[in-house]
PDB file with SEQRES, HELIX, SHEET and CRYST1 records, atoms N, CA, C and O in Angstrom:
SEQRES   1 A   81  UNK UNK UNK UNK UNK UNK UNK UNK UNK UNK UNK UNK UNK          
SEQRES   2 A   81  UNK UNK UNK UNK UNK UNK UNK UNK UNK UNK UNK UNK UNK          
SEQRES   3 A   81  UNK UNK UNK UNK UNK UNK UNK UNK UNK UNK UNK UNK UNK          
SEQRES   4 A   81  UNK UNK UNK UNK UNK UNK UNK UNK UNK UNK UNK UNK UNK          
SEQRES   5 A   81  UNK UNK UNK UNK UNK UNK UNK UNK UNK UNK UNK UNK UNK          
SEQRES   6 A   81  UNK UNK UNK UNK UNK UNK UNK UNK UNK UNK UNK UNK UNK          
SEQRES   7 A   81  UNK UNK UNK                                                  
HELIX    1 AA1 UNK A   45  UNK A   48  1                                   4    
HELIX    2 AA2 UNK A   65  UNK A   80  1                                  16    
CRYST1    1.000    1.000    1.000  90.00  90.00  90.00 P 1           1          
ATOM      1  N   UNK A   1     112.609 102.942  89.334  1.00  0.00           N  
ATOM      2  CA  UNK A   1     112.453 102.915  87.907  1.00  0.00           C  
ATOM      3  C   UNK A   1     113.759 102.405  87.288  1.00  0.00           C  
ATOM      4  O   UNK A   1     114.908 102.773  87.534  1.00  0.00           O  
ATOM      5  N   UNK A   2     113.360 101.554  86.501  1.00  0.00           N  
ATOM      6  CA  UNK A   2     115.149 100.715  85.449  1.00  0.00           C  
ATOM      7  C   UNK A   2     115.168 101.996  84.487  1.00  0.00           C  
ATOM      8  O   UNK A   2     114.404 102.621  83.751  1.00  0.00           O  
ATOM      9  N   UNK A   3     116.503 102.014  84.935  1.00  0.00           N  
ATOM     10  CA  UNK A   3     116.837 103.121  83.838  1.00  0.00           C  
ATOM     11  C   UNK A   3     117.923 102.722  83.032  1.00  0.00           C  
ATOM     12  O   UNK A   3     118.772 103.482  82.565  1.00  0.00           O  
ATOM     13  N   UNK A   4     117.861 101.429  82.880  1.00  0.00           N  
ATOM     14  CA  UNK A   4     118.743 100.667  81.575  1.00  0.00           C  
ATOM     15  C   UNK A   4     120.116 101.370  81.201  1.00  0.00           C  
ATOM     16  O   UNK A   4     120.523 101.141  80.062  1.00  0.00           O  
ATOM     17  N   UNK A   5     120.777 102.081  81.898  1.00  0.00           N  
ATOM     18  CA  UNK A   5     122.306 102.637  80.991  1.00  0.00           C  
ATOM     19  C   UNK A   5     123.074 101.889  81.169  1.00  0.00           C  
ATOM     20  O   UNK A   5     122.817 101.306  82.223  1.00  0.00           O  
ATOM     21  N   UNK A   6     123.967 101.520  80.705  1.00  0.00           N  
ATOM     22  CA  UNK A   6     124.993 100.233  80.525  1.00  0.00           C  
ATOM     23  C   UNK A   6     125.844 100.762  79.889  1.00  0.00           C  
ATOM     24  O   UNK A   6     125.728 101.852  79.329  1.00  0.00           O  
ATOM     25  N   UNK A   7     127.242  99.741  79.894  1.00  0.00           N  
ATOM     26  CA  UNK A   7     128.528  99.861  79.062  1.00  0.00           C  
ATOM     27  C   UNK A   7     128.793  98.295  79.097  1.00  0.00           C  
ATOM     28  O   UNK A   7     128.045  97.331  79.257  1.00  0.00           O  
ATOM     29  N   UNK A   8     130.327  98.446  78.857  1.00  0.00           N  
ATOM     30  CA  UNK A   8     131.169  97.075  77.998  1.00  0.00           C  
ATOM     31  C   UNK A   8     132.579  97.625  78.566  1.00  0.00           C  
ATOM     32  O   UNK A   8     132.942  98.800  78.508  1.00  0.00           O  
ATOM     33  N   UNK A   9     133.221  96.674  79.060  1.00  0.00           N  
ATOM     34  CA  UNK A   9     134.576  97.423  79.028  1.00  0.00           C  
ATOM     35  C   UNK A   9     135.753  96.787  77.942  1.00  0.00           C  
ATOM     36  O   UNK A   9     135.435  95.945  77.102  1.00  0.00           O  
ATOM     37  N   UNK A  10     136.635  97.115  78.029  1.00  0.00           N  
ATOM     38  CA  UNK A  10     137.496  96.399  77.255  1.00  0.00           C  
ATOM     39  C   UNK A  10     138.551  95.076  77.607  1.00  0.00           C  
ATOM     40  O   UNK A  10     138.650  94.719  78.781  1.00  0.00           O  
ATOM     41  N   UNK A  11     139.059  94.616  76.904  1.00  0.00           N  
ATOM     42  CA  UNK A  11     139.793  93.340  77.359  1.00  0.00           C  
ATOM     43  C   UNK A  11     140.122  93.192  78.435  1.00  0.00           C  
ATOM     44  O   UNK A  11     140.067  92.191  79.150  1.00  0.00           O  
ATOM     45  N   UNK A  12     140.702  94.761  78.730  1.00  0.00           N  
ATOM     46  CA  UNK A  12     141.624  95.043  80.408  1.00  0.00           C  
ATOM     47  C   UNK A  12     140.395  95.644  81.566  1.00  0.00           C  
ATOM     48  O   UNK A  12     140.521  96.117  82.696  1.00  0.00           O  
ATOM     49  N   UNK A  13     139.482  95.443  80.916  1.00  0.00           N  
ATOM     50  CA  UNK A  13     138.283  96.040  82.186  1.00  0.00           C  
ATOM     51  C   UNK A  13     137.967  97.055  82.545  1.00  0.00           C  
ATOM     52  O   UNK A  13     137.249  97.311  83.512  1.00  0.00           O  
ATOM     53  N   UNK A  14     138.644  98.034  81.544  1.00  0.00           N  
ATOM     54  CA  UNK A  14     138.598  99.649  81.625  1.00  0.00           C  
ATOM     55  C   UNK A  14     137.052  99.592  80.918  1.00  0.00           C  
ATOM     56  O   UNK A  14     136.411  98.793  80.235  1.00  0.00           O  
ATOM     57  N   UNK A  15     136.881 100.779  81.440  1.00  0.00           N  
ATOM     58  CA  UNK A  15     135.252 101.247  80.515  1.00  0.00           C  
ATOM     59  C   UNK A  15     135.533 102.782  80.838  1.00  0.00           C  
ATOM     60  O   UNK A  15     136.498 103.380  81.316  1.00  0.00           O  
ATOM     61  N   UNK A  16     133.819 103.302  80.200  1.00  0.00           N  
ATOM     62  CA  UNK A  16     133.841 104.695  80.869  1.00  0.00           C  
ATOM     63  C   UNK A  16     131.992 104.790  80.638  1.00  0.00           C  
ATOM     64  O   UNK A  16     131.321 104.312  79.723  1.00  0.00           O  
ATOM     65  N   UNK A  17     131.723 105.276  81.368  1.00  0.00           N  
ATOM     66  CA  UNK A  17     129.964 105.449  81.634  1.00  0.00           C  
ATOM     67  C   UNK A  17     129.887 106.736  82.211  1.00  0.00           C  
ATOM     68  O   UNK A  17     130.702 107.439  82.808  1.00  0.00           O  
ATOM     69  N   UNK A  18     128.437 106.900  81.810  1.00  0.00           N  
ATOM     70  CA  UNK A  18     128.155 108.345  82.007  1.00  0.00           C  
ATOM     71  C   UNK A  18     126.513 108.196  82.714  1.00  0.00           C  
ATOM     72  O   UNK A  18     125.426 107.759  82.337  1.00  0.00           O  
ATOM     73  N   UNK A  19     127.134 108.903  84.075  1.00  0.00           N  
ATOM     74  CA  UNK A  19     125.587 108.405  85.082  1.00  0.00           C  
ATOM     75  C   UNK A  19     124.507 110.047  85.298  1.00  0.00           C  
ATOM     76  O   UNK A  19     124.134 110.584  86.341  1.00  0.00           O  
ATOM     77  N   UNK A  20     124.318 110.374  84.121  1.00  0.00           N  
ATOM     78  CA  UNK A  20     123.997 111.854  84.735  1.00  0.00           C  
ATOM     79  C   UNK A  20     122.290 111.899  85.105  1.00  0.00           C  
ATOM     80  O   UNK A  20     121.844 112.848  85.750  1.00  0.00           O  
ATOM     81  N   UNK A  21     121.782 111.262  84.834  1.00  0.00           N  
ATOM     82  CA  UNK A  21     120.432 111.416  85.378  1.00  0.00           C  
ATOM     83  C   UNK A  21     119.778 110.536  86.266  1.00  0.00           C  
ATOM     84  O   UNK A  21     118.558 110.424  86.385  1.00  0.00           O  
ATOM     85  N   UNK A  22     120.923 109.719  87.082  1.00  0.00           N  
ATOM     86  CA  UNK A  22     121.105 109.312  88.243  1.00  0.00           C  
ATOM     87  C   UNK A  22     121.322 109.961  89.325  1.00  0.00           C  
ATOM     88  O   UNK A  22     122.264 110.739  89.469  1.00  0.00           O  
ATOM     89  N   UNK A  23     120.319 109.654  90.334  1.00  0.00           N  
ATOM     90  CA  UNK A  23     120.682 109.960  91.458  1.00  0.00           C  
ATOM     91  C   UNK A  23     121.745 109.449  92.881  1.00  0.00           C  
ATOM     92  O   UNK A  23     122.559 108.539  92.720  1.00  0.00           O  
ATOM     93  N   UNK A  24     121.630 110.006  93.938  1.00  0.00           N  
ATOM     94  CA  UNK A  24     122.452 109.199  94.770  1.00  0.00           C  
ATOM     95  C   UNK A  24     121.819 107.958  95.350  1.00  0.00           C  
ATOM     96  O   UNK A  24     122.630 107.295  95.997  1.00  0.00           O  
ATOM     97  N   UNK A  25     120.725 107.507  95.308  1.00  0.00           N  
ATOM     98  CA  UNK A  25     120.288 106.121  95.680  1.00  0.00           C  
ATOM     99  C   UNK A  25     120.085 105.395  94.450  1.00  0.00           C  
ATOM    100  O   UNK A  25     119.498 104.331  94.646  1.00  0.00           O  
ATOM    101  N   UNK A  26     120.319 105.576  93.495  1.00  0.00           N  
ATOM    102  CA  UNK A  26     119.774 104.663  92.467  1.00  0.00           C  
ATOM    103  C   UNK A  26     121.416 103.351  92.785  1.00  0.00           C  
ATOM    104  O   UNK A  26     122.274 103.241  93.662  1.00  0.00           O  
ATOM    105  N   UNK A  27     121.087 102.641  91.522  1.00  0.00           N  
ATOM    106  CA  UNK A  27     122.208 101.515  91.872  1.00  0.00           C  
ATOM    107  C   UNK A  27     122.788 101.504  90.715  1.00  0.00           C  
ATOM    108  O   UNK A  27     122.339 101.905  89.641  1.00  0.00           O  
ATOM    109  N   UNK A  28     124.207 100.845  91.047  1.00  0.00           N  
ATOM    110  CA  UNK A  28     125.206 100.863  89.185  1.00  0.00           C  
ATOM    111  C   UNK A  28     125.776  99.424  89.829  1.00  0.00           C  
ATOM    112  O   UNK A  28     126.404  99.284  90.878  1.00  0.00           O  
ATOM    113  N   UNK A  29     125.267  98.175  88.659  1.00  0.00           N  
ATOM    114  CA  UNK A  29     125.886  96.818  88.886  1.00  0.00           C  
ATOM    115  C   UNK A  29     126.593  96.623  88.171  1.00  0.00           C  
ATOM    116  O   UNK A  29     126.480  97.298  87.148  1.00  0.00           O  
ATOM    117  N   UNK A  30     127.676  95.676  88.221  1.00  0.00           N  
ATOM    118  CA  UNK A  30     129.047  95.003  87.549  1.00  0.00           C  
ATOM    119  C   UNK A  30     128.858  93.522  87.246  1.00  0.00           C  
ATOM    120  O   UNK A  30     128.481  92.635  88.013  1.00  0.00           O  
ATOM    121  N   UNK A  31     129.051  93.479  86.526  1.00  0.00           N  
ATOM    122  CA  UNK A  31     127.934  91.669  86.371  1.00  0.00           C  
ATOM    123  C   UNK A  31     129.432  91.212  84.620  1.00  0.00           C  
ATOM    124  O   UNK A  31     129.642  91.813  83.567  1.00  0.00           O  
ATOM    125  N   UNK A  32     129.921  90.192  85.104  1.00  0.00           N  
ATOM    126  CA  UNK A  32     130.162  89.500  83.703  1.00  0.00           C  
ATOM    127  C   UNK A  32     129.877  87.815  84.012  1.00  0.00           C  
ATOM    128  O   UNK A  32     130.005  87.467  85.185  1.00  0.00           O  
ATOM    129  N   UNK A  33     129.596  87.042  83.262  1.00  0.00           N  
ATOM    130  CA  UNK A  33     129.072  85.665  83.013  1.00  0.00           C  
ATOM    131  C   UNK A  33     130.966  84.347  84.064  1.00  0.00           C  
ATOM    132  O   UNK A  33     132.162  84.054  84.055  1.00  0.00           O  
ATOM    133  N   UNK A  34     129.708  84.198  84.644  1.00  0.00           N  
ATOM    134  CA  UNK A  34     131.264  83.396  85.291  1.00  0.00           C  
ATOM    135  C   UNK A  34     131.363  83.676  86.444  1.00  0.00           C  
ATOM    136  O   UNK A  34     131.580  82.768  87.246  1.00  0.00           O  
ATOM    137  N   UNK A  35     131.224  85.129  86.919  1.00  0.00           N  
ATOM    138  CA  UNK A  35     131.303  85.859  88.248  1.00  0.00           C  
ATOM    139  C   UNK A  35     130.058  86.238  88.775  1.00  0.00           C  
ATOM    140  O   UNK A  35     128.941  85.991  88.322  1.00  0.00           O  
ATOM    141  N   UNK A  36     130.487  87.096  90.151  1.00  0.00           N  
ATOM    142  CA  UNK A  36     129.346  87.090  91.129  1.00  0.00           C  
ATOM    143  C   UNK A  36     129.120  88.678  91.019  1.00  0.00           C  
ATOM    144  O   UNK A  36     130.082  89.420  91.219  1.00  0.00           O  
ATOM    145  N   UNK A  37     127.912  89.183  90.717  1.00  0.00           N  
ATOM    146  CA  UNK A  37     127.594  90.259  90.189  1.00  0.00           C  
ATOM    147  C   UNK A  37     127.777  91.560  91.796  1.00  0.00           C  
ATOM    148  O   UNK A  37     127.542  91.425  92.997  1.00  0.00           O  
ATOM    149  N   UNK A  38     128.180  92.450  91.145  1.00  0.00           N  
ATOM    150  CA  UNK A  38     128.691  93.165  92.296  1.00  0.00           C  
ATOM    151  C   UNK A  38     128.062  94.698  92.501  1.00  0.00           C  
ATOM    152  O   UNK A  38     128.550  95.543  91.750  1.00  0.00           O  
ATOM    153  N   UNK A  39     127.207  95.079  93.277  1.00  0.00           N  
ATOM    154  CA  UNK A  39     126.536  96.285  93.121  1.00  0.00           C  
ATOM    155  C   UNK A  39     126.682  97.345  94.164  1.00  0.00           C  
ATOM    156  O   UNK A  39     126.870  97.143  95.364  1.00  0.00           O  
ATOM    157  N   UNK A  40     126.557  98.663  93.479  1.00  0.00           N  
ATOM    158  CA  UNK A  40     126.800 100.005  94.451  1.00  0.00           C  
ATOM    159  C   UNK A  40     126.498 100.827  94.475  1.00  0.00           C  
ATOM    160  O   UNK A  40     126.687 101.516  93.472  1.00  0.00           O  
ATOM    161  N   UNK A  41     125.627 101.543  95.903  1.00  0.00           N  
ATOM    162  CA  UNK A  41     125.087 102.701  95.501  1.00  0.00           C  
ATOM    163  C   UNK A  41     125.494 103.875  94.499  1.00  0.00           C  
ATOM    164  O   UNK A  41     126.570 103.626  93.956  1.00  0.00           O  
ATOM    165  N   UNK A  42     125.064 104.790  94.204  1.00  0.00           N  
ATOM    166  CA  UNK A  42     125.863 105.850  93.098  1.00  0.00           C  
ATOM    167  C   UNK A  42     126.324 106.759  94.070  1.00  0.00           C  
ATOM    168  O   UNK A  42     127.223 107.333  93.454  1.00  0.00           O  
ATOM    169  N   UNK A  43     126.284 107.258  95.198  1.00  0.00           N  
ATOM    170  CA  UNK A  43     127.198 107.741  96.096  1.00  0.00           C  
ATOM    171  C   UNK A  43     128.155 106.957  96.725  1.00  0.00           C  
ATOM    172  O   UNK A  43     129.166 107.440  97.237  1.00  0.00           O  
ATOM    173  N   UNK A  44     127.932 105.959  96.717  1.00  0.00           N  
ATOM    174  CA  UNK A  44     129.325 105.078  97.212  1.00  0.00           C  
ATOM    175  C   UNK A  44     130.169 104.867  96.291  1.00  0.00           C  
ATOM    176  O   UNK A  44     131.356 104.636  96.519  1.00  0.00           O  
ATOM    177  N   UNK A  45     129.742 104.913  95.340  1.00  0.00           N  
ATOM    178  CA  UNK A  45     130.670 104.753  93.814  1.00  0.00           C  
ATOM    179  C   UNK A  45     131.236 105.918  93.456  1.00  0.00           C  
ATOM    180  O   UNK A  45     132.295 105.976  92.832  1.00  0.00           O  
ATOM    181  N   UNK A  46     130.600 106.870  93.809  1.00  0.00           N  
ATOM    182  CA  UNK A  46     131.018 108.444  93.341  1.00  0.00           C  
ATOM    183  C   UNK A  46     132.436 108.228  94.598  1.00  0.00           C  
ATOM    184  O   UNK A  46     133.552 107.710  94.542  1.00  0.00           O  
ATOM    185  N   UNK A  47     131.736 108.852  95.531  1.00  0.00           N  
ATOM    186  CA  UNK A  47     133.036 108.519  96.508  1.00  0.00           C  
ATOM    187  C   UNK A  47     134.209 107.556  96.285  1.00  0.00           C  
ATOM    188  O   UNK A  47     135.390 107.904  96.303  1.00  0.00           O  
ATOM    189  N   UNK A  48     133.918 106.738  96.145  1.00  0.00           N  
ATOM    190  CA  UNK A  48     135.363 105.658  95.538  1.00  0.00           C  
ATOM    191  C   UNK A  48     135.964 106.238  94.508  1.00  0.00           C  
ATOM    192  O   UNK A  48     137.154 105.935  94.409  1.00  0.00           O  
ATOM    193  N   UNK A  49     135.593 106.895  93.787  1.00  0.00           N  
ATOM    194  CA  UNK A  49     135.794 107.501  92.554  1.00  0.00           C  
ATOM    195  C   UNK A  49     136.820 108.526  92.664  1.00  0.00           C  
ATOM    196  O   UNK A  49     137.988 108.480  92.279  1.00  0.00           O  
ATOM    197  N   UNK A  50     136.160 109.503  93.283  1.00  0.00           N  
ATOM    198  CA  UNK A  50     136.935 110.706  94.534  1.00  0.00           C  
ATOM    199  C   UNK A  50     138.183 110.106  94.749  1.00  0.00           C  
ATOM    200  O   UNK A  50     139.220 110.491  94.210  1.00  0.00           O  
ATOM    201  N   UNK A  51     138.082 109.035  95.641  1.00  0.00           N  
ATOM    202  CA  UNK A  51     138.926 108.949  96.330  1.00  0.00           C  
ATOM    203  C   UNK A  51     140.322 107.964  95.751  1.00  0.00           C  
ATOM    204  O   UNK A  51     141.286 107.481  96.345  1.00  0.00           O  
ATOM    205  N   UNK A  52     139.910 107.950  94.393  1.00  0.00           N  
ATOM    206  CA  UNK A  52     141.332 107.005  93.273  1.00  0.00           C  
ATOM    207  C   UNK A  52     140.800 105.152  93.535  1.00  0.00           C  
ATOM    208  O   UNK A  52     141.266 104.192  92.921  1.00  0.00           O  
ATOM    209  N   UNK A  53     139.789 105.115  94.549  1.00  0.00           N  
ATOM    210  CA  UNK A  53     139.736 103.844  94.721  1.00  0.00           C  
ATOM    211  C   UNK A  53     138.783 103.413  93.743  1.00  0.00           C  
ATOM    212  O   UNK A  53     137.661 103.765  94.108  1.00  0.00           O  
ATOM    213  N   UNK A  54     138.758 102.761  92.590  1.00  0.00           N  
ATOM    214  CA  UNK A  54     137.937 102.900  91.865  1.00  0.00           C  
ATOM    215  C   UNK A  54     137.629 101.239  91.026  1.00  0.00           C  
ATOM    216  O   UNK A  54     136.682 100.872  90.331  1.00  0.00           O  
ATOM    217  N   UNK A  55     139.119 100.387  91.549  1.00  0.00           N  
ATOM    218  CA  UNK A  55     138.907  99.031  90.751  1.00  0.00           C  
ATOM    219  C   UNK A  55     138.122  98.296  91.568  1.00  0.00           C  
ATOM    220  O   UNK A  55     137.960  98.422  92.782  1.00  0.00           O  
ATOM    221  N   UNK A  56     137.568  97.391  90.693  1.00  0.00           N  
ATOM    222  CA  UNK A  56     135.967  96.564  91.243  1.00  0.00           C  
ATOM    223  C   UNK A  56     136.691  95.462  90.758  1.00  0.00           C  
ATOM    224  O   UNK A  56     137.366  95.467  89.729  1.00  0.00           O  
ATOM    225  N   UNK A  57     136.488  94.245  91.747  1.00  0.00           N  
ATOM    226  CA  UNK A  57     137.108  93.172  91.467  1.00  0.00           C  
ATOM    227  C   UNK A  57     135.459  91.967  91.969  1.00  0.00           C  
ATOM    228  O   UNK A  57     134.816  92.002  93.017  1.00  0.00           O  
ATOM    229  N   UNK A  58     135.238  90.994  90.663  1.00  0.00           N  
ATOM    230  CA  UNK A  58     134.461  89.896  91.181  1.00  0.00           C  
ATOM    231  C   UNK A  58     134.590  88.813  91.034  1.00  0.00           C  
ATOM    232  O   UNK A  58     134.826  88.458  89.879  1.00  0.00           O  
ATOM    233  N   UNK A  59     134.510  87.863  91.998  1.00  0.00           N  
ATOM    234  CA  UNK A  59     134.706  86.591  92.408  1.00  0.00           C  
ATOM    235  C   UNK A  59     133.829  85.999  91.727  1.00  0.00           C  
ATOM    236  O   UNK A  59     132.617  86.210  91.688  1.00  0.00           O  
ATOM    237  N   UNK A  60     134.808  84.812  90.864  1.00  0.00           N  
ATOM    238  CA  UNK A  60     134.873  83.714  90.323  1.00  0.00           C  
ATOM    239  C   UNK A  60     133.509  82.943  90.692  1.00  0.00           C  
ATOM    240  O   UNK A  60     133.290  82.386  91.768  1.00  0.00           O  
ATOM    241  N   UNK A  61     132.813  83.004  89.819  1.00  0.00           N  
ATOM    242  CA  UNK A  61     131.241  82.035  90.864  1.00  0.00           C  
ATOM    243  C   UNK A  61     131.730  80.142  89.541  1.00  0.00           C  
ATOM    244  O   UNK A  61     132.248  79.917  88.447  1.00  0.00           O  
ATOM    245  N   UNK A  62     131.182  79.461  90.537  1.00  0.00           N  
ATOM    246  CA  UNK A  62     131.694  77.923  90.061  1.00  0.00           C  
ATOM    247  C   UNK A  62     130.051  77.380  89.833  1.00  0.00           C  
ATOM    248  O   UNK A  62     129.248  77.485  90.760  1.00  0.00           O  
ATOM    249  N   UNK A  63     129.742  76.923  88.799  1.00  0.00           N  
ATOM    250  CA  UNK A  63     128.801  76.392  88.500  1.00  0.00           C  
ATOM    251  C   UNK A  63     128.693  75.156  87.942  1.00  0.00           C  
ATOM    252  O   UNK A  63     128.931  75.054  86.739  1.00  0.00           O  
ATOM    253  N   UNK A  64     128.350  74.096  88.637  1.00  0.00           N  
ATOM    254  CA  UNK A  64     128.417  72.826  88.285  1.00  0.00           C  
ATOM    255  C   UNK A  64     127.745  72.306  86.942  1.00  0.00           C  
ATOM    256  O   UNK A  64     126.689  72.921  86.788  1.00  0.00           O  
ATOM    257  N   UNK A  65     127.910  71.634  86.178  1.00  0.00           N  
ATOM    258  CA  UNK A  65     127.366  71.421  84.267  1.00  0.00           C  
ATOM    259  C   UNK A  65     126.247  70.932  84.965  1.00  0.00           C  
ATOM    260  O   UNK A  65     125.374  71.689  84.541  1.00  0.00           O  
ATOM    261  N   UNK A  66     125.651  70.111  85.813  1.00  0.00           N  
ATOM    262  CA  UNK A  66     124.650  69.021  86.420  1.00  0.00           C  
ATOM    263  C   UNK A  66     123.428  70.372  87.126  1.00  0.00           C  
ATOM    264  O   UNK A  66     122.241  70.424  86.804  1.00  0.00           O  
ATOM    265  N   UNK A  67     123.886  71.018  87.783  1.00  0.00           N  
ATOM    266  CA  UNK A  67     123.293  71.980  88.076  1.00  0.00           C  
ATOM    267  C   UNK A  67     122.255  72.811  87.403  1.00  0.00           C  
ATOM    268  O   UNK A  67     121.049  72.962  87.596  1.00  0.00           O  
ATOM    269  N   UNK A  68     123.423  73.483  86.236  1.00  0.00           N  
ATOM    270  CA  UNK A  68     123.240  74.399  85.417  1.00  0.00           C  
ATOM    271  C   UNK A  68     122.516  73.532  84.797  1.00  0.00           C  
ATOM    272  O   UNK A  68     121.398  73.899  85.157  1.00  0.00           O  
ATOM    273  N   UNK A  69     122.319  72.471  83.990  1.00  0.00           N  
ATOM    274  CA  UNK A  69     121.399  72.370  83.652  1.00  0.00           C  
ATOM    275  C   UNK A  69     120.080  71.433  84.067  1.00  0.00           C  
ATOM    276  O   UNK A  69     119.218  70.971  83.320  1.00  0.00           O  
ATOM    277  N   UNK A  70     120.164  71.361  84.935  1.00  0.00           N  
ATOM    278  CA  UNK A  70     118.512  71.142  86.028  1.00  0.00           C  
ATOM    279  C   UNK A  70     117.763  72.639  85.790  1.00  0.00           C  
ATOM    280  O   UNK A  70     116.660  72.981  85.362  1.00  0.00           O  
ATOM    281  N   UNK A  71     118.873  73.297  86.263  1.00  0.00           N  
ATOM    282  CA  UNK A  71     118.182  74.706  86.543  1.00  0.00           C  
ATOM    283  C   UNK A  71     117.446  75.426  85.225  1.00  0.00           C  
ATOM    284  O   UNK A  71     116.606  76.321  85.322  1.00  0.00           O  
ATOM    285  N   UNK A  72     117.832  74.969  84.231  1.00  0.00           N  
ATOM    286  CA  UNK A  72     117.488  75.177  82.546  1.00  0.00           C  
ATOM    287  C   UNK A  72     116.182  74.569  82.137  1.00  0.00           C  
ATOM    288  O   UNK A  72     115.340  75.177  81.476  1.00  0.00           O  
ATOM    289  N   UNK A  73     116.071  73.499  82.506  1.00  0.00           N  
ATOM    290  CA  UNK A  73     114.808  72.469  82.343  1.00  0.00           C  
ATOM    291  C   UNK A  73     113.472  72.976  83.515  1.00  0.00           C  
ATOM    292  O   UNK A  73     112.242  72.952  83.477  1.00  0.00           O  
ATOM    293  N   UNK A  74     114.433  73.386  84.438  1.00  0.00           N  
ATOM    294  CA  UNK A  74     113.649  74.083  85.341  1.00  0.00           C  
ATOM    295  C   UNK A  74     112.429  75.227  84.986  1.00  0.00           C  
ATOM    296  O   UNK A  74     111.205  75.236  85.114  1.00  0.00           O  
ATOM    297  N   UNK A  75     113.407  76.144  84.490  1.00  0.00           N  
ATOM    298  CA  UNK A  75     112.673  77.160  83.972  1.00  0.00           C  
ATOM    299  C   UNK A  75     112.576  77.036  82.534  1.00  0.00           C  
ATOM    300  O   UNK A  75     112.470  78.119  81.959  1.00  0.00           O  
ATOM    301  N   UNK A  76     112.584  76.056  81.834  1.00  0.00           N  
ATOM    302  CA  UNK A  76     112.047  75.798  80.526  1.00  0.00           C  
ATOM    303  C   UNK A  76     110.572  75.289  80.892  1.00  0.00           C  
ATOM    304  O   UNK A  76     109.587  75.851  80.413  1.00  0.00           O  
ATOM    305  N   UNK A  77     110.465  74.179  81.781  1.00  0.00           N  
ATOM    306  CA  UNK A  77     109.080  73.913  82.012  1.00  0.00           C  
ATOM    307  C   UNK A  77     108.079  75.364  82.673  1.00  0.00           C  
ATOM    308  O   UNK A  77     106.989  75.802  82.306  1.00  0.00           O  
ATOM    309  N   UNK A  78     108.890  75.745  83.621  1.00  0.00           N  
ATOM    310  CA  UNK A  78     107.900  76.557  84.048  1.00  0.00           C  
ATOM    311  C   UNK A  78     107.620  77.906  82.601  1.00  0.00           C  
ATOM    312  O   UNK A  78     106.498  78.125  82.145  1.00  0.00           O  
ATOM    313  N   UNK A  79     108.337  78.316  82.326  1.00  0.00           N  
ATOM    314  CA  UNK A  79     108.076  79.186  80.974  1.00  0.00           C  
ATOM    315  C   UNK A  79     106.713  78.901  80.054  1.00  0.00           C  
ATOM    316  O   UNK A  79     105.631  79.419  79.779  1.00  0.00           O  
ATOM    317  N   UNK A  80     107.837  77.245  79.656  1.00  0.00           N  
ATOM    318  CA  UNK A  80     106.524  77.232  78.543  1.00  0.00           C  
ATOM    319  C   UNK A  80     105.677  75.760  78.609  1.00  0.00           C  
ATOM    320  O   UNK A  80     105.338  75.083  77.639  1.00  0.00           O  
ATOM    321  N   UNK A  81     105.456  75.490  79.938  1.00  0.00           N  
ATOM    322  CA  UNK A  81     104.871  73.987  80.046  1.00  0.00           C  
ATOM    323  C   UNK A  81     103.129  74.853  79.705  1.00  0.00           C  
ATOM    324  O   UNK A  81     102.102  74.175  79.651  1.00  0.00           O  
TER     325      UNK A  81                                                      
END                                                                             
């Protein structure tokens, strides 16, 4: 079940979220525009947490302008052809 809770962090990437009606298999993703979206169980995250290890770092994804937009027309036709 999507259970939609989300945040925003700030300039420096700090945030703070509150997972309480999550369980230990559900999932918590890290996603900003540019990068490669990064996801983790909620016990593996808890644990990192625990343990001070807690910064999430994501790699730079490169998207070609030629690409990106094939891929646009792509799913513009299929949407609304």
């Amino acid at each position: 079940m999507e259970k939609n809770n989300g945040t925003v962090s700030n300039i420096d990437g700090h945030f703070k979220i509150s997972l309480p009606d999550l369980n230990d298999f559900d999932t918590i993703r890290f996603s900003c525009i540019g990068y490669t979206t990064k996801s983790y169980r909620i016990n593996e995250f808890k644990l990192r947490h625990k343990a001070g290890d807690i910064k999430i770092f994501l790699s730079q994804k490169t998207i070609r302008s030629e690409e990106h937009t094939s891929e646009l027309q792509s799913q513009f036709r299929i949407s609304y052809a």
